[in-house]
C-alpha positions in Angstrom: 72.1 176.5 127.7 68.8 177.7 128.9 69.1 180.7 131.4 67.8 179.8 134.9 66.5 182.2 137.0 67.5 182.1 140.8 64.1 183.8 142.0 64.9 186.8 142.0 64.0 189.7 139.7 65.9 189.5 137.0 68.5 187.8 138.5 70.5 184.8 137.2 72.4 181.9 138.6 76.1 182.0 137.4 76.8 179.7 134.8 79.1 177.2 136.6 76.2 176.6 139.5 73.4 175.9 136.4 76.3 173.6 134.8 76.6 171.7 138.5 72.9 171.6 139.0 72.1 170.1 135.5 74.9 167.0 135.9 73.5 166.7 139.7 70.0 166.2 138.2 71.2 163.9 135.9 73.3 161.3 138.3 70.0 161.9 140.3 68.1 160.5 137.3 70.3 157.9 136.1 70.7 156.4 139.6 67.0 156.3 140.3 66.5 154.2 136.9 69.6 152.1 138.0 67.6 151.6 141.2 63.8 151.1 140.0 63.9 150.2 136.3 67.0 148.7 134.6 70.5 148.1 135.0 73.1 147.0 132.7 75.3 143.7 134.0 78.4 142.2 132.7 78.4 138.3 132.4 81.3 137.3 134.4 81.2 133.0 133.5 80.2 131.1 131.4 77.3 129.1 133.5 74.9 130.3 130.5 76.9 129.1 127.5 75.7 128.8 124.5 72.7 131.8 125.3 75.0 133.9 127.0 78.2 134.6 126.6 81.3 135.2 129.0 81.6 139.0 128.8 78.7 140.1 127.5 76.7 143.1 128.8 73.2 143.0 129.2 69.9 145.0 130.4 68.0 143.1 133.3 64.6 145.3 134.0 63.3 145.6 137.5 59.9 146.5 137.1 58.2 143.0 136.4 58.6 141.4 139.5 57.2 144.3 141.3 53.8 143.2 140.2 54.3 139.8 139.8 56.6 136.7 140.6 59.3 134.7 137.7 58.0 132.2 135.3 59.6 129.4 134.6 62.2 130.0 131.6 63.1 133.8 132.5 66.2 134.5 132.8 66.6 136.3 136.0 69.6 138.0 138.2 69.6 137.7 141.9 71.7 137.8 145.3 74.4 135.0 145.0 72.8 133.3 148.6 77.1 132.7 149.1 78.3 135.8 148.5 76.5 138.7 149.0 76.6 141.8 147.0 77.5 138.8 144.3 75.0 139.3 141.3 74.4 136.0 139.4 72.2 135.0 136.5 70.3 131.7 135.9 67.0 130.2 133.8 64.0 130.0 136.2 63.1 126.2 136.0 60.8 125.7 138.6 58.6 128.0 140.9 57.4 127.7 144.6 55.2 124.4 144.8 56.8 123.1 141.9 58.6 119.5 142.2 61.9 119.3 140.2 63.6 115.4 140.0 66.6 115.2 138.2 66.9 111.5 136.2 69.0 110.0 133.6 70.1 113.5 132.4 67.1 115.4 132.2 65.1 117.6 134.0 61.4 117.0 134.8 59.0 119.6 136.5 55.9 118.0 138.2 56.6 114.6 136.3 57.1 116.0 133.3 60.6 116.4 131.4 61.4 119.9 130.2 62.0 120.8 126.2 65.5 122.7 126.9 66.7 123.2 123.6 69.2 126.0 125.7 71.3 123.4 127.2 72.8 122.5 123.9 72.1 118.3 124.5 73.9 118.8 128.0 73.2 115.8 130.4 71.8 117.7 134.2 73.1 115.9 136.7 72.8 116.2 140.2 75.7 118.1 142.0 78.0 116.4 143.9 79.2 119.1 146.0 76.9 121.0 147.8 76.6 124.4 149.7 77.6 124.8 153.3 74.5 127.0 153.6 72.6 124.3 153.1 73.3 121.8 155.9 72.3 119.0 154.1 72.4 117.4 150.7 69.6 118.2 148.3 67.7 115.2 147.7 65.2 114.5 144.2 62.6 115.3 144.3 62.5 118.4 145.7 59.8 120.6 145.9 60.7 124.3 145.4 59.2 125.7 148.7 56.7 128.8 148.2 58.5 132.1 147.8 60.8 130.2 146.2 62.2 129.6 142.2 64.7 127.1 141.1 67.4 128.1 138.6 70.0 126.5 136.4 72.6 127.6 134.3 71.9 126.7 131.1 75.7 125.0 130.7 74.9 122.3 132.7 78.1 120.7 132.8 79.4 123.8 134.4 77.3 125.7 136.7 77.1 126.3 140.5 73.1 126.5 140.4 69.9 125.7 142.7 71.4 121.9 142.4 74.7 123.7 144.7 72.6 126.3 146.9 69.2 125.4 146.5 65.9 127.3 146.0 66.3 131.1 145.9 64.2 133.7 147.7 61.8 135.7 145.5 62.6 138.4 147.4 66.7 138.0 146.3 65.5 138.6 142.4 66.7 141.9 141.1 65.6 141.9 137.6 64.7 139.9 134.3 67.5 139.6 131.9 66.1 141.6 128.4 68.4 141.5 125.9 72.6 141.4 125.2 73.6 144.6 123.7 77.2 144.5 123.9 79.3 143.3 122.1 77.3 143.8 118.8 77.8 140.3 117.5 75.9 138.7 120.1 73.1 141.5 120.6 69.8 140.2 120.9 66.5 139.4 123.4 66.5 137.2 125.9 
């Protein structure tokens, strides 16, 4: 290890205070890129099957939407608007002055019906249930207000989505999903 000196002439810090300094600088590091760049989340359903897995690990970067807002088909994560401190994942289908209708199984964007190869053939039905944050019943169409994305799980079948809580802040978006890295069998980009 590289000898650090403590300002003094000549002198030295002990080795056990340059050991303690180095491991603070590094949890400093690594919690300021957890922070401001990237962080690594663990897929805890299966609301993305077939494109993610239950269990899988992946990257979600946080720098994008400092600059800009999400596109629709990004995978993003974001503040569950139930449960906070709950991080859920989701396809971006529709963005702030968007209009998303929901008919005979498929989903259209401003009139037009959406190429999802992701959903497997899934039928996307409207939810029966709906959130008690909401107050009231979403009805289609619905036009994603400004500030706004709607998301979908991309199991359709089986996701608690915009469809169960409705449009989701901007401002609740913590990063873009990259790529699975873990396990090795199902590493790749998102």
């Amino acid at each position: 290890m590289a000898e650090v000196e403590d300002g003094r002439r000549g002198g030295r810090l002990p080795a056990w205070l340059d050991w303690v300094i180095t491991i603070a600088v590094g949890v400093a590091l690594a919690l300021l890129v957890r922070t401001f760049v990237a962080e690594v989340y663990i897929v805890p359903s299966g609301s993305m099957l077939e494109t993610i897995q239950e269990g899988d690990r992946l990257v979600g970067e946080k720098v994008t939407y400092r600059g800009s807002t999400p596109r629709r088909g990004d995978v993003v994560t974001f503040d569950d608007p139930e449960k906070p401190g709950t991080t859920l994942i989701k396809r971006v289908i529709a963005t702030g002055g968007q209009t998303v209708d929901l008919k005979d199984g498929h989903v259209y964007v401003d009139g037009k019906q959406l190429d999802e190869p992701y959903v497997l053939d899934k039928p996307t039905y409207p939810l029966e249930q709906q959130s008690s944050i909401l107050g009231e019943a979403i009805a289609y169409p619905y036009k994603v207000p400004d500030g706004c994305i709607w998301v979908m799980g991309d199991n359709r079948t089986n996701s608690l989505d915009s469809r169960y809580f409705g449009p989701v802040s901007t401002s609740k978006v913590s990063s873009r999903a990259l790529f699975i890295f873990w396990p090795i069998s199902d590493a790749r980009g998102l």
